[in-house]
C-alpha positions as CSV (number, residue, x, y, z in Angstrom):
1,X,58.9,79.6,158.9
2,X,62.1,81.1,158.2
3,X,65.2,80.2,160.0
4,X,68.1,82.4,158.8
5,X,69.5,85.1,161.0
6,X,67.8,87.7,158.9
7,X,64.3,86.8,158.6
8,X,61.7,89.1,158.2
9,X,59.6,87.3,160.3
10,X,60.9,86.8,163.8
11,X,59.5,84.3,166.7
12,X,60.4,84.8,170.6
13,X,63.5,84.0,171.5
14,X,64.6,84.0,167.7
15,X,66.9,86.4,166.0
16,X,65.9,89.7,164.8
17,X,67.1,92.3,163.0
18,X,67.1,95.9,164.6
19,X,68.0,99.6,163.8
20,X,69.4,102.1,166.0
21,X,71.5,104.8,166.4
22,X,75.3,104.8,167.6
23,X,77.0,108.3,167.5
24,X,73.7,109.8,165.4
25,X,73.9,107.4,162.8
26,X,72.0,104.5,162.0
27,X,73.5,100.8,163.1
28,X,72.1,97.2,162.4
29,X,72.2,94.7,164.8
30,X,70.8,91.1,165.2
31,X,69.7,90.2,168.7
32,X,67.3,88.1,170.3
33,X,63.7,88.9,170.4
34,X,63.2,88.9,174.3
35,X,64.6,90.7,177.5
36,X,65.4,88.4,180.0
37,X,64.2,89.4,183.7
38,X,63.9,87.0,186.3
39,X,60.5,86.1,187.9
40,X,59.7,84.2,190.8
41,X,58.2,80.9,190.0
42,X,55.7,79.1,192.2
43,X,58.3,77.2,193.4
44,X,59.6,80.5,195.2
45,X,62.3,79.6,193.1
46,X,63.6,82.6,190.7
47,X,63.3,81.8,187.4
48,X,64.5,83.7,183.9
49,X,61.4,84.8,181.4
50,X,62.5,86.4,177.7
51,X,60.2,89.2,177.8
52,X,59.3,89.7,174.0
53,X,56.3,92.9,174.8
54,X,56.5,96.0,176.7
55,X,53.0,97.2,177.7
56,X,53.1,99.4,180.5
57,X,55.3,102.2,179.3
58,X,55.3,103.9,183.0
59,X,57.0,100.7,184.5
60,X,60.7,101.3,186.2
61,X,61.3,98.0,184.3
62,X,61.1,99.9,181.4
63,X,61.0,103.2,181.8
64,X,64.4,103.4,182.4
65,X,65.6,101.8,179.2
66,X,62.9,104.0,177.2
67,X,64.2,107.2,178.6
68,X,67.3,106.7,176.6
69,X,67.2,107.6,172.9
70,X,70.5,105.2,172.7
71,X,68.3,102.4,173.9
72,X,65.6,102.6,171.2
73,X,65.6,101.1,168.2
74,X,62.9,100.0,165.3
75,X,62.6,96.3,164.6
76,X,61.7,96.0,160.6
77,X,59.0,93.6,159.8
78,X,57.3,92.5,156.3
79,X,54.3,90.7,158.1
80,X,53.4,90.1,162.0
81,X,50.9,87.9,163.2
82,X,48.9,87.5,166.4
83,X,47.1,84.2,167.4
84,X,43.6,83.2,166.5
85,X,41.0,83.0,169.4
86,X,39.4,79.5,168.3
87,X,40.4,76.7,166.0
88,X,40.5,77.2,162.6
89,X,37.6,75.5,160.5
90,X,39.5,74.3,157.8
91,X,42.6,73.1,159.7
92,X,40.9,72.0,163.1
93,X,43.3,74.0,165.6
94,X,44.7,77.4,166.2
95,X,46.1,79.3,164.2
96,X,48.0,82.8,163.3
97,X,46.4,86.0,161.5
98,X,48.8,87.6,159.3
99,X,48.9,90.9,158.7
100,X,50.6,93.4,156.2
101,X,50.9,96.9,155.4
102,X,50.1,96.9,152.1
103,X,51.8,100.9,151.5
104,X,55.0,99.1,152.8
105,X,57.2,96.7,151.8
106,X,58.5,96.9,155.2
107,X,57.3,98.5,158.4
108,X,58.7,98.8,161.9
109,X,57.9,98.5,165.4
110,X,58.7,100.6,168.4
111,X,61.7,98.9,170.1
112,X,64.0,98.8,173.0
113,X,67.1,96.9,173.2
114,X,69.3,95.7,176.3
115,X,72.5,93.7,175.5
116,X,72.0,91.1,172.8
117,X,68.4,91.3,173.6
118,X,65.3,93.2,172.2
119,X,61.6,93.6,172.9
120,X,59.0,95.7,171.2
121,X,56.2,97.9,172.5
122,X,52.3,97.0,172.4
123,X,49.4,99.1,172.6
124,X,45.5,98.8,172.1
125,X,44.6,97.0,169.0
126,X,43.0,99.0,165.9
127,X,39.6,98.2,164.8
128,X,41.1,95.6,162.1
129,X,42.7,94.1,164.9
130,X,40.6,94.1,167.7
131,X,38.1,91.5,166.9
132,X,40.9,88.9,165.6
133,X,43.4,89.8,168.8
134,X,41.9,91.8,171.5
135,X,44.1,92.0,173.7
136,X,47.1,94.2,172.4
137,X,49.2,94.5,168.5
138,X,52.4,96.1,168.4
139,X,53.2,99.7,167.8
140,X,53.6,100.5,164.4
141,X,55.6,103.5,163.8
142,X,55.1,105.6,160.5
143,X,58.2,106.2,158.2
144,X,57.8,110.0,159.2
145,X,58.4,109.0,163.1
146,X,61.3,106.7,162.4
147,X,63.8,109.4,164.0
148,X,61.6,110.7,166.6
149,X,61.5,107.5,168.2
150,X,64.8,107.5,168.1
151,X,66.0,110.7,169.2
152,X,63.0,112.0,170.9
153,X,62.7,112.6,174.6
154,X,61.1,110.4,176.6
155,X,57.1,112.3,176.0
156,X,57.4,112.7,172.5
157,X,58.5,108.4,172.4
158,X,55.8,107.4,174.7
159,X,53.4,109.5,172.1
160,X,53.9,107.4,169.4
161,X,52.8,104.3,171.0
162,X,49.5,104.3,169.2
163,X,47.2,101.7,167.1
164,X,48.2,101.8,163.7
165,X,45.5,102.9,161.3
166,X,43.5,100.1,160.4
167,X,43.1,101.6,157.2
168,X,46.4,101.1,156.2
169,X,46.7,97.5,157.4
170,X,45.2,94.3,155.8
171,X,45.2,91.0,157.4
172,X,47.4,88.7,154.6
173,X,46.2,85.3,155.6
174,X,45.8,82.6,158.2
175,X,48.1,80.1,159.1
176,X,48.2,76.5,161.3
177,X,50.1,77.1,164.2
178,X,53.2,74.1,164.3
């Protein structure tokens, strides 16, 4: 998979390319996919985890960060993929589904950013989804809610944490994992 700086495609604790604003306009950064919190291991000993998913939207963790418009920002993306259930047939071990939107050359997520750090926010999966990777896909925003994301107060953002429309999704192809 790609390594450059700029990839498309982006893997935990990679870097990403994101959009914000700064001053009401738009700025690029590259960060890494992942907000470090610190977590107690069973050790009792406290231990660092990248966080690469928000989920629960009413969590102080991030609920402070996704009250601030200045905080948002949409992470562009060609293809995403979420990991298979069970081993592949044809190549004997897990693997990745691929998906696309084939309306868009690129799409983006709903994302927050803290320092040189990002993470983006999941939500139930569609129906095109759901039966591949039922636990969660990321939110998908559509080009029309690009700025409300990130301008919009903190109702109107949490809104648009929604399941993509299947329709408007296809699943590109499967992939070996390593």
């Amino acid at each position: 998979m790609p390594e450059e700086p700029f990839a498309s495609d982006v893997y935990p604790k990679r870097k990403g390319l994101i959009v914000r604003q700064e001053a009401g306009k738009i700025a690029t950064d590259v960060r890494s996919w992942g907000i470090t919190t610190k977590i107690k291991g069973a050790s009792g000993k406290m231990l660092d985890k990248a966080v690469t998913n928000v989920r629960n939207l009413s969590s102080p963790f991030w609920k402070s960060t996704l009250a601030k418009p200045e905080q948002r920002c949409l992470v562009p993306f060609t293809t995403f993929a979420e990991p298979t259930l069970d081993p592949h047939p044809e190549f004997g071990k897990k693997g990745e589904h691929w998906f696309k939107l084939p309306a868009y050359p690129v799409g983006a997520f709903a994302g927050i950013w803290r320092g040189g750090e990002y993470a983006f926010l999941t939500c139930e999966p569609c129906a095109l989804v759901a039966p591949l990777h039922p636990k969660a896909m990321p939110v998908i925003l559509h080009p029309e809610d690009y700025e409300a994301w990130l301008t919009g107060d903190l109702d109107a953002a949490c809104n648009l944490a929604q399941p993509f429309p299947s329709q408007m999704m296809e699943v590109a192809t499967v992939w070996p994992k390593g």
